[in-house]
C-alpha positions in Angstrom: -6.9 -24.0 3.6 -4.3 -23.3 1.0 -1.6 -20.4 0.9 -1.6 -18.7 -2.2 1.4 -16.7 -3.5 1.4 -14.4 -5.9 3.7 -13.8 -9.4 4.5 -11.3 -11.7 1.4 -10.4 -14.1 -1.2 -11.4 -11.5 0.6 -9.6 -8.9 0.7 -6.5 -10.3 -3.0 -6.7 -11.7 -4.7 -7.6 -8.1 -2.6 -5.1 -6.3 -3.1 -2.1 -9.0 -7.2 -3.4 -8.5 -6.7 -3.3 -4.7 -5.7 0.1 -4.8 -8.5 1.5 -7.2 -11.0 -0.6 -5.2 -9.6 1.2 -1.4 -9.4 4.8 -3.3 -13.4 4.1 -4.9 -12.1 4.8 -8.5 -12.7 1.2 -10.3 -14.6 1.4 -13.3 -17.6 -1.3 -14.2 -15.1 -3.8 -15.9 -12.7 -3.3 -13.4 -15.2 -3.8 -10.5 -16.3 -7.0 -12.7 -13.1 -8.3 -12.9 -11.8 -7.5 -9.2 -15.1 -9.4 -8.1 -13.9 -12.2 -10.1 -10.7 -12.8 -9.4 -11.3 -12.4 -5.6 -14.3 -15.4 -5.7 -11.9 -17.7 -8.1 -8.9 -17.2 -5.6 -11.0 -17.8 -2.2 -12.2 -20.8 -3.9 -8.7 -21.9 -5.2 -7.4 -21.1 -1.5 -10.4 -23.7 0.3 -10.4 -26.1 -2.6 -8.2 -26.3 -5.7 -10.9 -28.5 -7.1 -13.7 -26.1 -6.2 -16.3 -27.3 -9.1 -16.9 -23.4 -10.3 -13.5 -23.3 -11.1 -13.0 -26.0 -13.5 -9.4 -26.8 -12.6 -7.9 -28.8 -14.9 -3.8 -29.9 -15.7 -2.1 -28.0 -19.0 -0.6 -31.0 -20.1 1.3 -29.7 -22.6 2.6 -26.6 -20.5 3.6 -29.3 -17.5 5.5 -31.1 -19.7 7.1 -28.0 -21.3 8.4 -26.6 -17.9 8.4 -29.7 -15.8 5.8 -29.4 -12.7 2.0 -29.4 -13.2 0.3 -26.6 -14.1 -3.6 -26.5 -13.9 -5.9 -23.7 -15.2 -9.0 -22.8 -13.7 -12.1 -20.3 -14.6 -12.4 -16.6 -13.5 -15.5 -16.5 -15.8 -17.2 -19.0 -18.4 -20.0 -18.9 -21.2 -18.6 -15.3 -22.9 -15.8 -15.1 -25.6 -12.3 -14.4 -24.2 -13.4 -15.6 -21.4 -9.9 -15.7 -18.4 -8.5 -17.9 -16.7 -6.3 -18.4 -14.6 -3.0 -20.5 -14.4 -1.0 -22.3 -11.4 0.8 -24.8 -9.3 0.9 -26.6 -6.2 3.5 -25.8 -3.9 6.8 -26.6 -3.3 5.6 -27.5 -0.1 2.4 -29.1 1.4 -1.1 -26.9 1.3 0.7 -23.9 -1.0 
């Protein structure tokens, strides 16, 4: 199992859709999404290279800011569809 650690944008979005989900007020897409984005991060959490996710290195973006940064799927197959972008560690299983 992986630790996962959450920054900034993505932080704020999972916790503001933790709360609604607790209080019962998420909307449809919001629901959607939540569902989403919990699946995409248990399966990042027991395997990076979870097929469903599609993870895959940025190259330009790793070479831009100097560690590898890989993108995986929260949905496919629709326009706009999101996705998701990380890195491994610093240390060992994060």
């Amino acid at each position: 199992m992986f630790t996962i650690y959450l920054d900034g944008e993505a932080e704020k979005l999972i916790n503001e859709l933790s709360d609604k989900a607790r209080t019962g007020t998420l909307n449809r897409d919001e629901t959607d999404l939540y569902r989403k984005i919990r699946k995409a991060l248990h399966n990042l959490e027991t395997n990076p290279r979870h097929p469903g996710l599609k993870s895959h290195e940025i190259d330009v973006l790793t070479e831009k800011y100097g560690v590898r940064i890989w993108e995986s799927y929260l949905e496919n197959r629709r326009s706009g569809a999101r996705r998701m972008f990380w890195i491994y560690g610093p240390e060992t299983k994060e």
